[in-house]
MDAnalysis code that builds the backbone (N, CA, C; Angstrom):
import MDAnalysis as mda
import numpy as np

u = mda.Universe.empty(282, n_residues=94, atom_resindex=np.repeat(np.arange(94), 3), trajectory=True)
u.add_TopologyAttr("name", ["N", "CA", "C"] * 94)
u.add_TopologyAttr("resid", np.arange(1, 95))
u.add_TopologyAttr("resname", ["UNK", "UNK", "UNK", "UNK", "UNK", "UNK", "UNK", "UNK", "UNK", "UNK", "UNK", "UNK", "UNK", "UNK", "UNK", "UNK", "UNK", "UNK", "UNK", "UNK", "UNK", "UNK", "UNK", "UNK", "UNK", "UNK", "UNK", "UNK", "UNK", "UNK", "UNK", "UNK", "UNK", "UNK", "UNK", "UNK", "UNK", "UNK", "UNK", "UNK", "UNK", "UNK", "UNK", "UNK", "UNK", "UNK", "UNK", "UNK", "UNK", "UNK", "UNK", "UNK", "UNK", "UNK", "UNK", "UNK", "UNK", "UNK", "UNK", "UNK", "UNK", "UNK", "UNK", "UNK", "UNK", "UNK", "UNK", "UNK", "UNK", "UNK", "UNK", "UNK", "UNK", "UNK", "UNK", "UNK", "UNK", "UNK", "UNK", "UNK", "UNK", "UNK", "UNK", "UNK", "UNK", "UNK", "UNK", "UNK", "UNK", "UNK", "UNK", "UNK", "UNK", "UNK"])
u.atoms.positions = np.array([
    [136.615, 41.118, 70.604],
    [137.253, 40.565, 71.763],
    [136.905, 41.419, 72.986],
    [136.607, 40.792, 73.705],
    [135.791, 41.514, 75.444],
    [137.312, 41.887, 76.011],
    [137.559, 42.858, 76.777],
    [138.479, 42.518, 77.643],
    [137.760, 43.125, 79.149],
    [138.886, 42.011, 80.093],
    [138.487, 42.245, 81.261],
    [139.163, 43.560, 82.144],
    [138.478, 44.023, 83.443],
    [139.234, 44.988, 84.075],
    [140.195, 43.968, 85.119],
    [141.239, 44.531, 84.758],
    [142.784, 43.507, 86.003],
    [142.237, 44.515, 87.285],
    [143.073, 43.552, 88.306],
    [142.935, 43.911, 89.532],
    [143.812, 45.237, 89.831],
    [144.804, 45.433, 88.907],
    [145.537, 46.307, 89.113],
    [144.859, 47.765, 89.116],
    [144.036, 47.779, 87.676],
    [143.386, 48.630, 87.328],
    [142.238, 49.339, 88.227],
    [141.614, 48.366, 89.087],
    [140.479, 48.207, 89.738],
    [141.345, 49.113, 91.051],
    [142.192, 48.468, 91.578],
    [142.853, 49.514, 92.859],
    [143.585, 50.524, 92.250],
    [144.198, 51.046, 91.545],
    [144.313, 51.772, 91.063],
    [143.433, 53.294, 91.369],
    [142.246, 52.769, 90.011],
    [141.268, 53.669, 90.756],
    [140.474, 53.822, 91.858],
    [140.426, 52.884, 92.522],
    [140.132, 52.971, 94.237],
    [140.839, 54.032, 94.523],
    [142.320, 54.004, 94.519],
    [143.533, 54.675, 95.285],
    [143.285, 56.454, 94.836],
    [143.153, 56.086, 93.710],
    [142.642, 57.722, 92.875],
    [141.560, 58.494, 93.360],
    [140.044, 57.839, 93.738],
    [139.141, 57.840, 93.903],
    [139.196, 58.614, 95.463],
    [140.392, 57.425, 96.460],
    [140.394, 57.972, 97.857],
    [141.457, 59.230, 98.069],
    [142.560, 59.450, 97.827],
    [143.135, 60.452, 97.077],
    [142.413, 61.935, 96.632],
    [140.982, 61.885, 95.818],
    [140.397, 63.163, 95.430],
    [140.332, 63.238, 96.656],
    [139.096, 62.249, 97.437],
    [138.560, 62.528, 98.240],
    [139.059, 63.077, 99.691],
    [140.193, 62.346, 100.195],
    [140.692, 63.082, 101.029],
    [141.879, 64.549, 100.766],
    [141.865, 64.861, 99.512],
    [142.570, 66.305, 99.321],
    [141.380, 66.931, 99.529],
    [140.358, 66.933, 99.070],
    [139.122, 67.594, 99.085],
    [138.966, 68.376, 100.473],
    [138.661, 67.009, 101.719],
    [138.686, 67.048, 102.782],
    [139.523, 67.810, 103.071],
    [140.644, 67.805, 103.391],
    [141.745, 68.362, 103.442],
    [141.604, 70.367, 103.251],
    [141.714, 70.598, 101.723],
    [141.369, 71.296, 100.969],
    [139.885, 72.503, 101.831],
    [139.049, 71.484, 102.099],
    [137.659, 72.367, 102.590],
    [138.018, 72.602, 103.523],
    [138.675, 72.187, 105.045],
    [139.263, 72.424, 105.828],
    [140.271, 73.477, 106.033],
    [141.000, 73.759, 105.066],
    [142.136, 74.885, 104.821],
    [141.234, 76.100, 104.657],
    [140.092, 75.878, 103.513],
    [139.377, 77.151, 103.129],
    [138.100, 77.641, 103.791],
    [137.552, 76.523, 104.467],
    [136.398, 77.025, 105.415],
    [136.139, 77.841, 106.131],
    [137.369, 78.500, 106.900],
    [137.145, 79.462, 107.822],
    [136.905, 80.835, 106.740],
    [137.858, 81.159, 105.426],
    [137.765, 81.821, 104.527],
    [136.276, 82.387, 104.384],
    [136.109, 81.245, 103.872],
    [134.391, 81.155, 103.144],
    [133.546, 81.656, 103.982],
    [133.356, 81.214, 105.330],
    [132.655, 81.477, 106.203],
    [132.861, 83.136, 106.614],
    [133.727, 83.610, 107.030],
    [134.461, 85.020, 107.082],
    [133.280, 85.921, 106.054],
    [133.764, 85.418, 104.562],
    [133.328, 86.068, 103.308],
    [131.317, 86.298, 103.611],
    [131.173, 84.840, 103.817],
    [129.603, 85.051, 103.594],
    [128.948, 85.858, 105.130],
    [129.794, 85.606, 105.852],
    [129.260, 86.782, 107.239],
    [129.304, 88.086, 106.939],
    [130.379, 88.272, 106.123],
    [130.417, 89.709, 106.089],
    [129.674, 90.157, 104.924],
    [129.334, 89.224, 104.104],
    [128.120, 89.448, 102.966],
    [126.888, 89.825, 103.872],
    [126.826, 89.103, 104.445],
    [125.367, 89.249, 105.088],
    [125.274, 90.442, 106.224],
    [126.352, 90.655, 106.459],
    [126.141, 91.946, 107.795],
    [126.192, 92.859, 106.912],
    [126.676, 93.074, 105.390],
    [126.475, 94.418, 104.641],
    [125.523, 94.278, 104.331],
    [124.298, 93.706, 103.715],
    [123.507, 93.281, 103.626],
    [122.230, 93.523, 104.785],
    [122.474, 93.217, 106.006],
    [121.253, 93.721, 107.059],
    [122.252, 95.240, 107.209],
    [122.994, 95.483, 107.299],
    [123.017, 96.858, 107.712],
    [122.722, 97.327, 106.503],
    [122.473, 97.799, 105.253],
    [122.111, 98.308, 103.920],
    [120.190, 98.626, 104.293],
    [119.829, 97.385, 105.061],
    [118.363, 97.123, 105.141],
    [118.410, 97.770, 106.538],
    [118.927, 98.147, 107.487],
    [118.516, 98.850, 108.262],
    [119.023, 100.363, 108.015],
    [119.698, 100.430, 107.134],
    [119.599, 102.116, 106.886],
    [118.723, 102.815, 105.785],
    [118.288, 101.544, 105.333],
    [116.800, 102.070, 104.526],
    [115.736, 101.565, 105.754],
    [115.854, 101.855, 106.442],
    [114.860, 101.655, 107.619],
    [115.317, 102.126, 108.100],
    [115.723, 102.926, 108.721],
    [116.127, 104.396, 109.466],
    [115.756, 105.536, 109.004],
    [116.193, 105.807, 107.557],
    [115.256, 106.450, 106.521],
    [114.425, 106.679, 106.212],
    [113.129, 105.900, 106.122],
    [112.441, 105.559, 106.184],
    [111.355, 106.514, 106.762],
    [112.191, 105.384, 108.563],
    [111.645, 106.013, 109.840],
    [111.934, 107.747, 110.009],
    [112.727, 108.246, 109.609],
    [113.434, 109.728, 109.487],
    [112.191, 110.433, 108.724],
    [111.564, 110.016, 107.261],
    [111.004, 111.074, 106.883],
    [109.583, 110.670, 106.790],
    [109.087, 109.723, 107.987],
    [107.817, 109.366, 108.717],
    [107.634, 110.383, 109.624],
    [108.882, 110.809, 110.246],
    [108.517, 111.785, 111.377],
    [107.704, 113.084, 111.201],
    [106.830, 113.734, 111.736],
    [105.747, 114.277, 111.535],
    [105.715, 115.207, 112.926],
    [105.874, 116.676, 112.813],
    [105.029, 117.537, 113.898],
    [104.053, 117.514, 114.431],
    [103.850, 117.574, 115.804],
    [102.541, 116.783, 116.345],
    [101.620, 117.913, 115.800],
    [100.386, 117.238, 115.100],
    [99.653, 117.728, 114.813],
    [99.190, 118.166, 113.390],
    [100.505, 117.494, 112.833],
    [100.206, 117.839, 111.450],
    [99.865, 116.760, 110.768],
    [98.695, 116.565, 109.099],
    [97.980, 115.598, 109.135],
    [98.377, 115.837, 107.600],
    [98.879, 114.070, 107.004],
    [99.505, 114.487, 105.586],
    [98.647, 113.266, 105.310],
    [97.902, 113.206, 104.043],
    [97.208, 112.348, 103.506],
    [98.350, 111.170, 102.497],
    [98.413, 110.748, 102.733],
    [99.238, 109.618, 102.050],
    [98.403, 108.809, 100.576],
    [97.213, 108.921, 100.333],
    [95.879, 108.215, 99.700],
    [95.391, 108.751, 99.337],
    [94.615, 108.986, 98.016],
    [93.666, 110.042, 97.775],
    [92.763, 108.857, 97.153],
    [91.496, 109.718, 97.847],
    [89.881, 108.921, 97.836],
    [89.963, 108.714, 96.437],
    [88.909, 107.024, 96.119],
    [88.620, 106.566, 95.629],
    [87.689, 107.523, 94.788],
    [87.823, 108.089, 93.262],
    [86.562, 108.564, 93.031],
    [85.528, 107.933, 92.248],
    [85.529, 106.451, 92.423],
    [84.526, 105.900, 91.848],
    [83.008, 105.196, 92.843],
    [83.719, 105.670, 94.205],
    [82.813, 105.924, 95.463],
    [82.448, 107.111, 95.662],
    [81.179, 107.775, 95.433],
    [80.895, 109.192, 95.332],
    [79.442, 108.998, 96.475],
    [79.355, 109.994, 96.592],
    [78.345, 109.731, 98.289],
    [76.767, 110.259, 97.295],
    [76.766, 110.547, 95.967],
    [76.178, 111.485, 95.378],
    [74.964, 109.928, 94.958],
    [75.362, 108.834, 95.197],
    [74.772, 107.708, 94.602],
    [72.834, 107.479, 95.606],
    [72.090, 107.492, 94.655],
    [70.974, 107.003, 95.397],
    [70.772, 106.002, 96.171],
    [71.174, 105.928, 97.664],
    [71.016, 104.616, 98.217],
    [69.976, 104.497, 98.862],
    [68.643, 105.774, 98.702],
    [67.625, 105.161, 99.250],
    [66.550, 106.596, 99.579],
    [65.415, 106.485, 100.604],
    [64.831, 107.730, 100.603],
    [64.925, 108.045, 102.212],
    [65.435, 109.205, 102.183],
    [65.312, 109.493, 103.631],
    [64.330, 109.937, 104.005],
    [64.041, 109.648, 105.424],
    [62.885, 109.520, 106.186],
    [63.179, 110.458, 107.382],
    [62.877, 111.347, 107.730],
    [62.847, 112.446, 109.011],
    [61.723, 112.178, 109.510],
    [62.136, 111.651, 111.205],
    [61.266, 111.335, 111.811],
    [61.403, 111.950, 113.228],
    [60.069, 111.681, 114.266],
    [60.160, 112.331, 115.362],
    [59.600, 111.480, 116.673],
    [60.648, 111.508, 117.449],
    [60.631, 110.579, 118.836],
    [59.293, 110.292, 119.766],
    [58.490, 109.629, 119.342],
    [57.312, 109.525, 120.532],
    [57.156, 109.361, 122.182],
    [56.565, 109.931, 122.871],
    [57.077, 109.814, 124.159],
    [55.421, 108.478, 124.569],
])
């Protein structure tokens, strides 16, 4: 036996349906300013964390003028010792 949905049933859940929806509304409205608050202040700990490792950073970059710190050490599979050819000593014609 099929049965049908009554009209009752049918508004019913309409009424239910509009009900979530405007507590919801409601609801996000009450807590939004919250939320918003929370994730600003996530994010300003967050860039300030990243600018004090960048201050840092910048702090033990600083260098006495004149002093020369190698950061890299040469490649040693580039060696100048390689035959690239025959040199030729020559002399300027006038």
């Amino acid at each position: 036996m099929i049965q049908t949905a009554s009209l009752v049933g049918f508004l019913r859940t309409i009424l239910i349906i509009m009900l979530i929806w405007y507590g919801l509304k409601i609801l996000s409205r009450l807590f939004a300013p919250y939320l918003a608050k929370y994730v600003v202040k996530k994010a300003e700990q967050r860039f300030g964390q990243q600018f004090g490792d960048f201050q840092n950073q910048a702090k033990q970059k600083q260098r006495k003028e004149g002093e020369t710190i190698i950061d890299k050490m040469p490649n040693s599979n580039t060696s100048s010792s390689k035959n690239v050819g025959e040199y030729i000593d020559y002399e300027e014609l006038e």
